[in-house]
DSSP file (Angstrom, degrees, kcal/mol; ACC not computed):
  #  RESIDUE AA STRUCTURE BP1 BP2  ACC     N-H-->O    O-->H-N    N-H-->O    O-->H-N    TCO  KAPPA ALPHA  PHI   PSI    X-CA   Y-CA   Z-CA
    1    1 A X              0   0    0      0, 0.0     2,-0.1     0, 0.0     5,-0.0   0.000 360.0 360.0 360.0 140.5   24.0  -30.7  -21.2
    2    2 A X        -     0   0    0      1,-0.1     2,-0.2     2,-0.0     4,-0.1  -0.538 360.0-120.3 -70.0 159.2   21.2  -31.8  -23.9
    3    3 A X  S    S+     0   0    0      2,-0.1     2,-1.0     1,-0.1    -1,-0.1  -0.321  94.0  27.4-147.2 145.0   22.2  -29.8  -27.6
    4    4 A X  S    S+     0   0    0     -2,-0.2    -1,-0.1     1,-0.1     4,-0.1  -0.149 100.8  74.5  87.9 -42.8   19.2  -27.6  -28.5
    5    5 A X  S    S+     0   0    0     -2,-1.0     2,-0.3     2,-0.1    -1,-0.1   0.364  75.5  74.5 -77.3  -9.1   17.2  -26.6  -25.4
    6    6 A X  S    S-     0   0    0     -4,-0.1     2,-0.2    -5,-0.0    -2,-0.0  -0.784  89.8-107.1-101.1 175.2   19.3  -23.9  -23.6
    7    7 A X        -     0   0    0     -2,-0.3     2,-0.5     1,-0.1    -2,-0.1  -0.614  34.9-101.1 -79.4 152.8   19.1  -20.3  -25.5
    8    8 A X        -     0   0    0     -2,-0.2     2,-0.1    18,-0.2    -1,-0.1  -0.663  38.9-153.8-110.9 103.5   21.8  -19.3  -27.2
    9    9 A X        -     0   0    0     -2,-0.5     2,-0.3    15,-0.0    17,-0.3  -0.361   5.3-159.4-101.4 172.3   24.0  -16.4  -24.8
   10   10 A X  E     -A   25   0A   0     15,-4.8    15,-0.8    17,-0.1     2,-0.1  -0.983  34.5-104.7-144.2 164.9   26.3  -13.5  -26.7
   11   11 A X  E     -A   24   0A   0     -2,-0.3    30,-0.8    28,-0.2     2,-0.3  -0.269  50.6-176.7 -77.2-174.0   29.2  -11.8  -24.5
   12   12 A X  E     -b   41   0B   0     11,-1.2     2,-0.3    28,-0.2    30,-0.2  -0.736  27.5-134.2-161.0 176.4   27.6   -8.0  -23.8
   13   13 A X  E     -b   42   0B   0     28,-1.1    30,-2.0    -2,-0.3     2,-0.4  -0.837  26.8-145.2-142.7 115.6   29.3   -5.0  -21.8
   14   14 A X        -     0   0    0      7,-1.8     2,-0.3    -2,-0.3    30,-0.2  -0.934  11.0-150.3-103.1 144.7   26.5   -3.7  -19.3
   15   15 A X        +     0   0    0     -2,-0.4    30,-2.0    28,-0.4     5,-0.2  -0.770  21.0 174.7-128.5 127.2   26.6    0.1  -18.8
   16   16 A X  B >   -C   19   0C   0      3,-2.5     3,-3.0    -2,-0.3     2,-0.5  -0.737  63.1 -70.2-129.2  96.7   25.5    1.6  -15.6
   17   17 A X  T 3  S-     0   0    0      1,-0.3    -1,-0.1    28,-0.1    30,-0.0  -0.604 124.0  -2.1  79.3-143.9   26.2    5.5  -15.6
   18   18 A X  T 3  S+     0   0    0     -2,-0.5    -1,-0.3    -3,-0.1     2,-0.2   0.651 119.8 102.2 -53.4 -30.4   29.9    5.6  -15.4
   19   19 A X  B <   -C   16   0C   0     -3,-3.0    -3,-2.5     1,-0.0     2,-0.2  -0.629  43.7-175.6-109.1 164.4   30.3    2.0  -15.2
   20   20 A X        +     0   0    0     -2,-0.2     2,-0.3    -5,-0.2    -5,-0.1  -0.660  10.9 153.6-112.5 171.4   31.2   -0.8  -17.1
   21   21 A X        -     0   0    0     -2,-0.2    -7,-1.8    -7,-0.1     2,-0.6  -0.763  29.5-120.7-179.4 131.6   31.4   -4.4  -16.8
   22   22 A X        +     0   0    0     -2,-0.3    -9,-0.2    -9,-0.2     2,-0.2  -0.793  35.3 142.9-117.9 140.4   31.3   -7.6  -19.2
   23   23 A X        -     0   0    0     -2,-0.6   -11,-1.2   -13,-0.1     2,-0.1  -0.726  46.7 -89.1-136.8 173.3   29.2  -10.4  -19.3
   24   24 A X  E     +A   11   0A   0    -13,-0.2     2,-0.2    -2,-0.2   -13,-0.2  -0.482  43.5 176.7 -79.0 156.5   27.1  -13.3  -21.0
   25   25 A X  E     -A   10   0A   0    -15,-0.8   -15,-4.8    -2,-0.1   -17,-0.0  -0.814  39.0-147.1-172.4 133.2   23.4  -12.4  -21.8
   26   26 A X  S    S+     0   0    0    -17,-0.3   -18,-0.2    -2,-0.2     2,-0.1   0.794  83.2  87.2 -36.5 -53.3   20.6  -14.3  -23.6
   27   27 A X  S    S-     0   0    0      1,-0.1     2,-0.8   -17,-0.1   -17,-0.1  -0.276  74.2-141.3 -62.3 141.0   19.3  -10.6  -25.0
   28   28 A X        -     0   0    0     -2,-0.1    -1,-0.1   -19,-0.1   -16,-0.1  -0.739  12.9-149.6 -86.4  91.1   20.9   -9.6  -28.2
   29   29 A X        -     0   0    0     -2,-0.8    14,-0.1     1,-0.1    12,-0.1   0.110  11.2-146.7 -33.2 159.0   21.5   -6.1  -28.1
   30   30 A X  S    S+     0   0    0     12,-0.2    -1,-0.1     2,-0.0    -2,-0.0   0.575  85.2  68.8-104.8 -26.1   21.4   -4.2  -31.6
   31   31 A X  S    S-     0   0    0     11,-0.2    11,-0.5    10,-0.0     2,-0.3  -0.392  70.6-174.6 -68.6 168.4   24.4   -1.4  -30.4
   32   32 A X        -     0   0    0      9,-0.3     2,-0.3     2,-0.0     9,-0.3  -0.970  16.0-154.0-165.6 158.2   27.5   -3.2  -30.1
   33   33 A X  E     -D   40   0D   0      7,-3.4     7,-1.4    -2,-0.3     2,-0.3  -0.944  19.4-128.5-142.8 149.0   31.1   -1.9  -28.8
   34   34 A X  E     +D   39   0D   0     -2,-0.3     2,-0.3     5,-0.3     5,-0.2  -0.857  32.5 175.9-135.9 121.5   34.5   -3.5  -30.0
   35   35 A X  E >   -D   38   0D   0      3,-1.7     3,-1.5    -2,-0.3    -2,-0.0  -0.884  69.0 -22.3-164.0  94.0   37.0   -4.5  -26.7
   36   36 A X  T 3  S-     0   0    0     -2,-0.3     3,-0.1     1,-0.3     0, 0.0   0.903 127.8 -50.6  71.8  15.4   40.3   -6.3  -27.1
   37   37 A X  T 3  S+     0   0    0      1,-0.3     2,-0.3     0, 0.0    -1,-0.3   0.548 116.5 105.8  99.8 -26.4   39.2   -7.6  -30.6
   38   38 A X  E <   -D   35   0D   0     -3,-1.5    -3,-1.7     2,-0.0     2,-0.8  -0.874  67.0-138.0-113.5 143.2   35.5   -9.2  -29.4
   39   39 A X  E     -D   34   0D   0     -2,-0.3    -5,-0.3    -5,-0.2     2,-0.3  -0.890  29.2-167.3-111.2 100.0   32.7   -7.2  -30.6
   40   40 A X  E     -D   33   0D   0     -7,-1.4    -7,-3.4    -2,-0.8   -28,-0.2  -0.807  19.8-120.9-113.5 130.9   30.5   -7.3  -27.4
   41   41 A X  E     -b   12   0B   0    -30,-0.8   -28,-1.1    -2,-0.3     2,-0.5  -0.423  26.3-120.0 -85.9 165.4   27.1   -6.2  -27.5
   42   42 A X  E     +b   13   0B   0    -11,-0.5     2,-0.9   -30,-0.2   -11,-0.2  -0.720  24.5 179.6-125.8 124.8   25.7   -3.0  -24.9
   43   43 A X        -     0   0    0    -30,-2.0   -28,-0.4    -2,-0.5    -1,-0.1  -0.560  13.4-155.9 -94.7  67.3   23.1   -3.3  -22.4
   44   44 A X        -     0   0    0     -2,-0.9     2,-0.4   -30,-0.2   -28,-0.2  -0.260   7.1-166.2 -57.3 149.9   22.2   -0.2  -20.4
   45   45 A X        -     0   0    0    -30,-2.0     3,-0.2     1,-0.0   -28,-0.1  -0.972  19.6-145.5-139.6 117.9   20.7   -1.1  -17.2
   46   46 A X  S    S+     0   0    0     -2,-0.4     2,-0.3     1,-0.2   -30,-0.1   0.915  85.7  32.9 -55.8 -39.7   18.8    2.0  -15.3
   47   47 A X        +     0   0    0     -3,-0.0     2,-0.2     3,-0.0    -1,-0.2  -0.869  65.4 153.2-144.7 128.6   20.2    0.2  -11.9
   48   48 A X        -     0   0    0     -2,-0.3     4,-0.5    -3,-0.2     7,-0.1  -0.627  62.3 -81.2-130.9-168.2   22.9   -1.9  -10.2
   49   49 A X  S    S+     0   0    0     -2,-0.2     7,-0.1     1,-0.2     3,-0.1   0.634 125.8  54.1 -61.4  -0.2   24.7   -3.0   -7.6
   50   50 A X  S    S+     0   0    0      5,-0.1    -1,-0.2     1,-0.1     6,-0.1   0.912 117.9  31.6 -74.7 -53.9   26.7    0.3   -8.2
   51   51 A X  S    S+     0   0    0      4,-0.1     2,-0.5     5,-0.0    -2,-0.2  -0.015  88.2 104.1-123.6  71.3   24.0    2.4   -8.0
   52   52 A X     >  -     0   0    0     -4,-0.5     4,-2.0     1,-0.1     6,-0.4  -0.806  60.0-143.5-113.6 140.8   21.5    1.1   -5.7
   53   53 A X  H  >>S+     0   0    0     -2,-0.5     4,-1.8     2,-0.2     5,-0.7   0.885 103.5  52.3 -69.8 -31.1   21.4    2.7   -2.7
   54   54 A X  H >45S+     0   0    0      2,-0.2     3,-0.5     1,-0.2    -1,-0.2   0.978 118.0  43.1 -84.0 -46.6   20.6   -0.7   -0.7
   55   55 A X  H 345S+     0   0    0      1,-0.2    -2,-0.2     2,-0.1    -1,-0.2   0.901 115.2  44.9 -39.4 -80.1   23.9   -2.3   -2.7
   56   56 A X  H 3<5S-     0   0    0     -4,-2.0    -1,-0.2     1,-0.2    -2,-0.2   0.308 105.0-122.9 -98.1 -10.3   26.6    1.1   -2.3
   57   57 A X  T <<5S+     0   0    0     -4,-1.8    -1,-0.2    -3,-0.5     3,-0.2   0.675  75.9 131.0  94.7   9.0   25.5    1.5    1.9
   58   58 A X      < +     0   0    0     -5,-0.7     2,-0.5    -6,-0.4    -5,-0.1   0.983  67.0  45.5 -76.1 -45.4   24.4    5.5    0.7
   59   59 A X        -     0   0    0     -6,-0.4    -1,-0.3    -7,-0.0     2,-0.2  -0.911  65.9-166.7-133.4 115.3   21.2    4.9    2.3
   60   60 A X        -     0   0    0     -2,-0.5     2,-0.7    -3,-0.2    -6,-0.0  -0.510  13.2-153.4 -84.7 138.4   19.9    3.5    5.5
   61   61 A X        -     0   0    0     -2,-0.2     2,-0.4    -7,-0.0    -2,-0.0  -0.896  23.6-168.2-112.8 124.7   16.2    2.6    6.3
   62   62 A X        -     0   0    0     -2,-0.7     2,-1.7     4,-0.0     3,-0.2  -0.770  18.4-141.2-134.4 113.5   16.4    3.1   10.1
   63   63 A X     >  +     0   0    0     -2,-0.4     4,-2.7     1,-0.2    -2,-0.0  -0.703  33.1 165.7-108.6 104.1   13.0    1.5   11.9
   64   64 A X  H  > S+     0   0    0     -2,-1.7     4,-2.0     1,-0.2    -1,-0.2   0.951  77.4  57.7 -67.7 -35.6   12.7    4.5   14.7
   65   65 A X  H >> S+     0   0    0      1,-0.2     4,-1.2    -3,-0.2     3,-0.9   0.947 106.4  48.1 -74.2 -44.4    9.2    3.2   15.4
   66   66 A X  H 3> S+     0   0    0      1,-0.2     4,-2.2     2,-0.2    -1,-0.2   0.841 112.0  50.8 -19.2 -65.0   10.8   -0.3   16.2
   67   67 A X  H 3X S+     0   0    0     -4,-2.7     4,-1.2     3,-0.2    -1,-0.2   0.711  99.0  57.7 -30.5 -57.0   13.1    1.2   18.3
   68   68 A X  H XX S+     0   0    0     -4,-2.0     4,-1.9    -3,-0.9     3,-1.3   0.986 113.7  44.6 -41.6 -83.2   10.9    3.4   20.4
   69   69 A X  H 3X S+     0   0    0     -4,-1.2     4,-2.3     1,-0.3     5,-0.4   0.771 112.1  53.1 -13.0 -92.8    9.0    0.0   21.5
   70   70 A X  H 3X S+     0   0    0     -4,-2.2     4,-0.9     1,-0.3    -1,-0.3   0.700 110.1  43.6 -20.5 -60.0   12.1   -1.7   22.0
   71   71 A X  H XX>S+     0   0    0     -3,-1.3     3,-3.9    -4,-1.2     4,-2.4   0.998 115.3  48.1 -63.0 -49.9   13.5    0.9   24.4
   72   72 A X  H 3X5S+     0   0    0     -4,-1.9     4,-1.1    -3,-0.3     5,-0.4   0.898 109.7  53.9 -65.4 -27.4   10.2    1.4   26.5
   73   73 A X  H 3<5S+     0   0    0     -4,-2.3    -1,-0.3    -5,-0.2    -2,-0.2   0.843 113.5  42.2 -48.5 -34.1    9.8   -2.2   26.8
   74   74 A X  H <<5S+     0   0    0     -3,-3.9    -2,-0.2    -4,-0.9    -1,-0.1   0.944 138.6   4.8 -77.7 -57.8   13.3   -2.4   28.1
   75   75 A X  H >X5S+     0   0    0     -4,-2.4     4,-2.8     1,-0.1     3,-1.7   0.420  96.0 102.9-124.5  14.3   13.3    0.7   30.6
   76   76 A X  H 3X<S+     0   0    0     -4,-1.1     4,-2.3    -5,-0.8    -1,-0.1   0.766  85.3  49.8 -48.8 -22.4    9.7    2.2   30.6
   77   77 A X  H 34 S+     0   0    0     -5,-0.4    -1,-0.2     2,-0.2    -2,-0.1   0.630 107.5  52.5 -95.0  -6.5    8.9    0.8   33.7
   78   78 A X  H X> S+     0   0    0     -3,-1.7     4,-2.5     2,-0.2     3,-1.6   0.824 110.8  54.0 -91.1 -36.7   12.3    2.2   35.4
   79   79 A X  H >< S+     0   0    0     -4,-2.8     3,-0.7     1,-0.3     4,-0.4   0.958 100.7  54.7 -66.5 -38.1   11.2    5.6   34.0
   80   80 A X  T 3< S+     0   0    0     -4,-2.3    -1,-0.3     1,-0.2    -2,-0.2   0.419 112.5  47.1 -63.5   1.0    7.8    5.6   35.5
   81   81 A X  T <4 S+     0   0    0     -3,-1.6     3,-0.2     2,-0.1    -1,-0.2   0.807 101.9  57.4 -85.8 -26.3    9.5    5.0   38.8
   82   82 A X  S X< S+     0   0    0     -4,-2.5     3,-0.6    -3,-0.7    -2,-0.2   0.600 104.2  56.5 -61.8 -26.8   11.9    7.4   38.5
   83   83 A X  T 3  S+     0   0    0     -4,-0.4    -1,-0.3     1,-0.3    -3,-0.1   0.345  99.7  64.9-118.6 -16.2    8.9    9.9   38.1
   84   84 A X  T 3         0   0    0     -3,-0.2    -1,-0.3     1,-0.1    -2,-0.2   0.025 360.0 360.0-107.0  38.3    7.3    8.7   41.4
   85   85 A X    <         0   0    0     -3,-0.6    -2,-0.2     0, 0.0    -1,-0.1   0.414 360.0 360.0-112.5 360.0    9.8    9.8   43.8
C-alpha cells in the first residue's frame, strides 16, 4: 500500500439499540468507551442488520398483485370452463 493516501481508521464500538459490536471506522467519534484496555470510540447508527426489518426476516413484502396474474394465467382459462357446464 502507498504511505499517505489512505485515511487514517480508529477502532469504534457501533451501538444499535441494545446492541453492540466493534469495528474500524474512518469517522472519529468525540464519545469514547474503554473495553478490555482499548479506548474505542461510539458510533450510534439509527439502523442495522439487527434492526432492519429486510435483514431480521420480521417483515415480508408479499407481491399479491403478481400473484393474482400469475395464478389466472396459469388456471383462468380452466375456470372459465368450469363455469360453462
Amino acid at each position: 500500500m502507498k504511505q499517505g493516501i489512505h485515511p487514517q481508521s480508529y477502532p469504534v464500538i457501533f451501538v444499535d439499540g441494545d446492541h453492540e459490536w466493534t469495528g474500524v471506522s474512518t469517522m472519529k467519534p468525540t464519545s469514547t468507551k474503554m473495553v478490555d484496555g482499548v479506548e474505542y470510540g461510539i458510533v450510534n447508527l439509527e439502523i442495522s442488520a439487527y434492526s432492519h426489518p429486510f435483514y431480521t426476516g420480521q417483515k415480508k413484502l408479499v407481491d399479491t398483485a403478481g400473484r393474482v396474474e400469475k395464478f389466472m394465467r396459469r388456471y383462468g382459462q380452466q375456470m372459465a370452463n368450469q363455469g360453462k357446464k
